[in-house]
C-alpha positions as CSV (number, residue, x, y, z in Angstrom):
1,X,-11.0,6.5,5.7
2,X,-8.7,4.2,7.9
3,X,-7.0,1.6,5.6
4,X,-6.6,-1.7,7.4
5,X,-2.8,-2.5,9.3
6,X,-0.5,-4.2,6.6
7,X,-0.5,-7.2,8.4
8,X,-4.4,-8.1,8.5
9,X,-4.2,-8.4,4.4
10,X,-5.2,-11.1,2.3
11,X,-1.4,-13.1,2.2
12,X,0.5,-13.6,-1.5
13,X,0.7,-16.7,-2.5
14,X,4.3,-18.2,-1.2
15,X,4.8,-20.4,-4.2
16,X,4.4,-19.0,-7.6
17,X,4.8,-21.0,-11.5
18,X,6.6,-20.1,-14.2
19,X,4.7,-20.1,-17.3
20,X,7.4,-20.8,-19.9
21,X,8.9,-23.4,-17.8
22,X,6.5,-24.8,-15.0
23,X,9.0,-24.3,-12.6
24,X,7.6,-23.5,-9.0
25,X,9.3,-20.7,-7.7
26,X,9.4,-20.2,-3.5
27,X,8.5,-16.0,-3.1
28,X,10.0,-17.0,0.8
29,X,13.0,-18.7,-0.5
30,X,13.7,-16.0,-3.1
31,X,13.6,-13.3,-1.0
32,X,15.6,-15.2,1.6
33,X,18.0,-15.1,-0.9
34,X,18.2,-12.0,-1.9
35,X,19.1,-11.1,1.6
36,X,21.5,-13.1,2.1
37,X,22.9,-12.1,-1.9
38,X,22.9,-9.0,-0.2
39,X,25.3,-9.3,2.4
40,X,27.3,-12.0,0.2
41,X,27.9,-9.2,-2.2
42,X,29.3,-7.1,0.3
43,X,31.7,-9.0,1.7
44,X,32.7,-10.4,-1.8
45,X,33.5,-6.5,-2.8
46,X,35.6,-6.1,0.2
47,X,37.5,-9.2,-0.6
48,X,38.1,-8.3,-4.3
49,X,39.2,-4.7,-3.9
50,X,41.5,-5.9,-0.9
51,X,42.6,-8.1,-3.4
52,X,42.9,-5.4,-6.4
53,X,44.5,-3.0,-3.9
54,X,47.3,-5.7,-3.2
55,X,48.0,-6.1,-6.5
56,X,48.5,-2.4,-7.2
57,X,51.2,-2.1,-4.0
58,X,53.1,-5.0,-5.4
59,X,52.9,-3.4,-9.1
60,X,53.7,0.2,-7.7
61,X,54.9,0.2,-4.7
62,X,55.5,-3.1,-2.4
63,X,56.5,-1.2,0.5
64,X,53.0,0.1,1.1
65,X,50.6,-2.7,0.6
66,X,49.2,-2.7,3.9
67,X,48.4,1.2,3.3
68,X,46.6,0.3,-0.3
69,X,44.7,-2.3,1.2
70,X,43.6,-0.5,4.0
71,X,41.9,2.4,1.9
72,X,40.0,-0.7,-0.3
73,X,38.6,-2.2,2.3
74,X,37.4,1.2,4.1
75,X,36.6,2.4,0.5
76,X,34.3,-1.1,-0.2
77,X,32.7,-0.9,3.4
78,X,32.0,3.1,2.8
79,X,30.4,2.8,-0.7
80,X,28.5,-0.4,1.0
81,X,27.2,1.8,3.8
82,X,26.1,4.6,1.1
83,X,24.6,2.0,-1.0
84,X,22.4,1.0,1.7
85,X,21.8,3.8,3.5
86,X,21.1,6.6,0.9
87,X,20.4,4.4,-2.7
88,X,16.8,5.2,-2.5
89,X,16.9,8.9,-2.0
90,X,20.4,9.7,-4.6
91,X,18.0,7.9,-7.3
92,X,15.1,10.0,-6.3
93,X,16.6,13.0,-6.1
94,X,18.8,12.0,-9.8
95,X,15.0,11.1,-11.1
96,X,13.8,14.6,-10.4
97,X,10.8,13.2,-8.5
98,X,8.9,15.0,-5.9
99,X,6.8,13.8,-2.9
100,X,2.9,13.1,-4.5
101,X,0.8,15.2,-3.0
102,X,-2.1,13.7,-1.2
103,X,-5.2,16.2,-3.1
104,X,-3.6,16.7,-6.3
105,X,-2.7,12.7,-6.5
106,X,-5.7,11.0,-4.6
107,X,-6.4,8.8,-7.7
108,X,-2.1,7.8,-7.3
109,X,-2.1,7.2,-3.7
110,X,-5.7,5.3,-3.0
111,X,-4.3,3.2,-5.8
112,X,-1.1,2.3,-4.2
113,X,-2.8,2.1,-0.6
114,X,-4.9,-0.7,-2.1
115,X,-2.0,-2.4,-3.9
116,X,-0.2,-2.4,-0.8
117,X,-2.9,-4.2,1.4
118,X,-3.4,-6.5,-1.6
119,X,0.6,-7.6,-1.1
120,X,0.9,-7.4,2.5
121,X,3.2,-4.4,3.0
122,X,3.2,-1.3,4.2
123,X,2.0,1.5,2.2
124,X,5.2,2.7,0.2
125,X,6.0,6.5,-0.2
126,X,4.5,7.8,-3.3
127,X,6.7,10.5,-5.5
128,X,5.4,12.0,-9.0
129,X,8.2,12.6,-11.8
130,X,7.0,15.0,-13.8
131,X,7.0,13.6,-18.0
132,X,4.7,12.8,-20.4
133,X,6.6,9.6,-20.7
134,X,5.0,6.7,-19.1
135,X,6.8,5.0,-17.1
136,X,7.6,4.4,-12.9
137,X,10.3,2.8,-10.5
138,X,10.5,1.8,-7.0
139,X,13.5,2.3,-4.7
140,X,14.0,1.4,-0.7
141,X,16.4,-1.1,0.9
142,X,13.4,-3.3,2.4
143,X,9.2,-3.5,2.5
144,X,9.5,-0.6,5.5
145,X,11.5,1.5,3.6
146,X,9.9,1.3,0.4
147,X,9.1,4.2,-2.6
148,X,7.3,4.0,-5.6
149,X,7.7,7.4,-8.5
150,X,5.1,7.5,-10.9
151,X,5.5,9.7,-14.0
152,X,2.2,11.9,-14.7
153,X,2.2,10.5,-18.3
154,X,1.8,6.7,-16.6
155,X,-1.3,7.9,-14.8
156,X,-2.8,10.1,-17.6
157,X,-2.1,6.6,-20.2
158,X,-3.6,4.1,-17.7
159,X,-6.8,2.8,-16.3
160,X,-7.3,1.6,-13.2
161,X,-6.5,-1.6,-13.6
162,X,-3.3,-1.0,-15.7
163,X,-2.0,1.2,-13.2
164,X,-2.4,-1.5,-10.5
165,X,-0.4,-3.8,-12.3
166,X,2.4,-1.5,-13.1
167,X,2.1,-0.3,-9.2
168,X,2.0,-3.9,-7.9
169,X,4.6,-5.1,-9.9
170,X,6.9,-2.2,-8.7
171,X,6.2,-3.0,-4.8
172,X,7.5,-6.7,-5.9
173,X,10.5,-5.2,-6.4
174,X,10.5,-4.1,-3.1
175,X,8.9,-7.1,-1.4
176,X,11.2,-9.6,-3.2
177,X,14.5,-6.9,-1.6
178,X,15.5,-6.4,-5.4
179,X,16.2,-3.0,-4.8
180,X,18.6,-3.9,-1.9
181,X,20.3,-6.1,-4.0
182,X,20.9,-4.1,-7.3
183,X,21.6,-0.9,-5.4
184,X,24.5,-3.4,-3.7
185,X,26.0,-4.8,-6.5
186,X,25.9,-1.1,-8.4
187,X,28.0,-0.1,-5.3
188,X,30.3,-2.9,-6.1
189,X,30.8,-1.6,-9.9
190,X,31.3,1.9,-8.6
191,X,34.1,1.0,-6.3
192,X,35.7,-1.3,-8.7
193,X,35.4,1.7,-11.2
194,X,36.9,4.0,-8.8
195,X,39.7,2.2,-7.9
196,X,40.8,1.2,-11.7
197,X,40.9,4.8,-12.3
198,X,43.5,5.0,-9.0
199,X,45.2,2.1,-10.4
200,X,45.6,3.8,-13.6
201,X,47.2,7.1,-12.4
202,X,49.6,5.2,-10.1
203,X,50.8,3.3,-12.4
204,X,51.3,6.1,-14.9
205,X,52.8,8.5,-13.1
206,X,53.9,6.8,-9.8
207,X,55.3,3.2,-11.4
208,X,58.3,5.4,-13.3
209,X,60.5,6.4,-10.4
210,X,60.2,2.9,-9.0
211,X,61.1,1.1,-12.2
212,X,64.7,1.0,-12.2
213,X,65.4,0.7,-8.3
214,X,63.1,-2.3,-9.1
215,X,65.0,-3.3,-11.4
216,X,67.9,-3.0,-9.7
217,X,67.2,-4.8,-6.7
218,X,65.9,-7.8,-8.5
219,X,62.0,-7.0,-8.1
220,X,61.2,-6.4,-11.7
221,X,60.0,-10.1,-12.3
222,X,57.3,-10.3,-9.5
223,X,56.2,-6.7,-10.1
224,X,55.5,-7.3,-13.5
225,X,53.3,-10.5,-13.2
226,X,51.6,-8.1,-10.2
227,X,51.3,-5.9,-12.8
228,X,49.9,-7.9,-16.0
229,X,47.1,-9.2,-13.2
230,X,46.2,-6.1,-12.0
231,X,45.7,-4.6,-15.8
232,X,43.6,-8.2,-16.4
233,X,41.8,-7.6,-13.2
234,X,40.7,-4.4,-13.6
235,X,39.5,-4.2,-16.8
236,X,37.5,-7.8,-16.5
237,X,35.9,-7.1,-13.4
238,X,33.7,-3.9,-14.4
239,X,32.7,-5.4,-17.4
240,X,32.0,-9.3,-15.6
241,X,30.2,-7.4,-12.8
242,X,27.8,-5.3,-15.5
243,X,27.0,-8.6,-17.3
244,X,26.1,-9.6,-13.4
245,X,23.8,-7.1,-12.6
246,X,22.3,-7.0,-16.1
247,X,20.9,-10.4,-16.0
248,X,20.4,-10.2,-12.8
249,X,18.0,-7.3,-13.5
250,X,16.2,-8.9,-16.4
251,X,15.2,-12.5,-14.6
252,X,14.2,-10.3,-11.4
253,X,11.6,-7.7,-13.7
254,X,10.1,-11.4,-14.9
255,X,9.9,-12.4,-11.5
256,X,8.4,-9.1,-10.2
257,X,5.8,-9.6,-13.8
258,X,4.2,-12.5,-12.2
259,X,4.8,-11.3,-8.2
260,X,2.7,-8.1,-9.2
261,X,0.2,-10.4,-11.7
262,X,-0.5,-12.5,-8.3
263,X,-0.9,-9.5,-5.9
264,X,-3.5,-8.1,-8.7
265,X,-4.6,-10.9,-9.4
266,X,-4.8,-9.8,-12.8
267,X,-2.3,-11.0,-14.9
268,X,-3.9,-9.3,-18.3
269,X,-4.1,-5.7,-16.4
270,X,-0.1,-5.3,-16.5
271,X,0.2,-7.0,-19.5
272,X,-1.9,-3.9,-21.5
273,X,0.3,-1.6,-19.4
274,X,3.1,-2.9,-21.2
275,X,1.5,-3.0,-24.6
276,X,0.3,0.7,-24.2
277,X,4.2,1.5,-22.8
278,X,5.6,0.0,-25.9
279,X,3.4,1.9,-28.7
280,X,3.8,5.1,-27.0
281,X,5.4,7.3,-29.1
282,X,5.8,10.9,-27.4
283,X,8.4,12.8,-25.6
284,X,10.7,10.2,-24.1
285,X,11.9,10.6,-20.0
286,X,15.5,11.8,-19.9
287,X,16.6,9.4,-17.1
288,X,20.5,9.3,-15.6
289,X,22.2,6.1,-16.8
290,X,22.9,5.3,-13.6
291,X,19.2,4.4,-12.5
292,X,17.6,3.2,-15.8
293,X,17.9,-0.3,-14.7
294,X,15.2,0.9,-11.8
295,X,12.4,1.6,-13.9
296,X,9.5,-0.6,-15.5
297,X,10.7,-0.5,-18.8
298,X,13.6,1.0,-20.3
299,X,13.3,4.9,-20.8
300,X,15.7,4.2,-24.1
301,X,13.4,2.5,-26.4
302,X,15.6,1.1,-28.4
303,X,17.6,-0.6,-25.7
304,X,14.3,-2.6,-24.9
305,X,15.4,-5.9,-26.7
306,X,17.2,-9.3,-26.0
307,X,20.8,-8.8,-25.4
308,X,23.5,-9.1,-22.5
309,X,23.7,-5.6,-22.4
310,X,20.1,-4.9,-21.7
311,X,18.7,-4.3,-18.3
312,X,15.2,-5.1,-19.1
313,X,13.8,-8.2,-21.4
314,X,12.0,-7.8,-24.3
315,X,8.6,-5.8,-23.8
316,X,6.7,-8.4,-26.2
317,X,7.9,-11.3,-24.3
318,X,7.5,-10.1,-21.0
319,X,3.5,-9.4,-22.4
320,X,3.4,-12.7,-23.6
321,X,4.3,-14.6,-20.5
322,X,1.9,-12.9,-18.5
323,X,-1.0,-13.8,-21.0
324,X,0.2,-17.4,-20.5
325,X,-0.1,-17.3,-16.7
């Protein structure tokens, strides 16, 4: 069978409604934004680890500030690069899922294939993670690029209809350039990570010898404030940058809720998907910490409520907002 070009689909809506708040949301002007979020992001993480690796010269050694810097910003372009390049297949591979193969998941992929003309994209790779647990996350840096994994509990727990929804609203992800933008700002949290933990050691073991030549030659004033910033710095930003990307995850799986509602068309489809997700009660899906924020739902159960440390809102309101639309 020869699915229709991408292109020749019926079009998504551009302008979708908020149920709680009857705010009209632009899908255009959202992911316009993204992209540019995108690129913002990156040049705001060069800027601030230029700026953290400043502060550490001055607080350990003045002489070679142009050297620190130098490594940040190669360091912040590098990780941007990675994060771009290679997010989709690290979380893949850190998934365990495998390519879906095209007779022993026909029921997965004509699903997806139909999804896909229903939202105007083309046909996103299709991997199978292997777990009762039901659950599914999409990955790739733009619509072209795009990957859906499906655990084989999701597909065993779901009809049709469910598994449309859950599908759709995964390609949102995609379509909206979510994954883009999450796998960008992680990038940013690494590197900030990375470099606090440089920061650390050269201040332990590298500050000592330089403290009383400091000292000395009348330094020890402007290296200390350079110092008391840096220690501010880097322990603010990684936690200011989590609460970032945390609610920036939770207000883009609403978003994606009623993006995959509209390409279904079938707002009460993905809503049962989530009510069936929520009462399961089997094995759960050992997922790396690093990509739960990716999937539909929390794999930790209990870390699916309201908070500013959760990735993902509240399963019961996310149902009940789709019921509304």
């Amino acid at each position: 069978m020869t699915l229709p070009e991408a292109s020749s689909a019926p079009r998504l809506p551009d302008v979708l409604t908020d149920p709680n708040t009857g705010r009209r949301i632009s899908l255009l002007d959202w992911q316009a934004a993204n992209r540019r979020a995108s690129w913002v992001l990156g040049g705001f993480m060069i800027a601030l680890l230029a700026a953290i690796a400043y502060l550490m010269a001055l607080a350990i050694d003045p002489a070679a500030a142009g050297t620190f810097v130098v490594i940040a910003v190669a360091l912040a372009v590098a990780q941007s690069l990675g994060a771009y390049w290679f997010a989709d297949r690290l979380a893949l591979a850190v998934s365990g899922a495998r390519p879906a193969n095209a007779d022993e998941h026909r029921y997965l992929v004509n699903v997806t294939e139909a999804v896909a003309i229903g939202a105007g994209v083309p046909p996103p790779k299709v991997y199978v993670i292997d777990s009762p647990a039901p659950n599914a996350f999409a990955t790739g840096r733009d619509p072209r690029h795009g990957a859906i994994a499906v655990t084989t509990g999701l597909t065993q727990l779901l009809d049709r209809q469910e598994l449309e929804g859950v599908v759709a609203h995964e390609m949102a992800h995609v379509k909206n350039y979510d994954i883009r933008f999450a796998s960008m700002l992680a990038a940013t949290i690494g590197a900030i990570v990375l470099l606090r933990d440089v920061a650390w050691r050269g201040m332990v073991y590298g500050g000592r010898s330089r403290r009383s030549s400091t000292s000395r030659s009348g330094g020890g004033k402007g290296q200390g404030l350079a110092m008391v910033l840096l220690v501010v710095l880097l322990v603010l930003a990684p936690i200011l940058a989590t609460l970032l990307k945390l609610a920036v995850s939770r207000q883009r799986e609403y978003l994606a809720d009623a993006t995959g509602a509209y390409i279904t068309r079938n707002p009460e489809g993905l809503a049962n998907a989530l009510a069936k997700i929520r009462d399961y009660a089997g094995a759960p899906l050992e997922v790396s910490e690093g990509v739960r924020h990716l999937y539909f739902t929390n794999p930790v159960k209990r870390l699916n409520v309201a908070g500013a440390f959760s990735s993902h809102p509240p399963i019961d309101d996310r149902i009940s907002r789709l019921r509304r639309m």
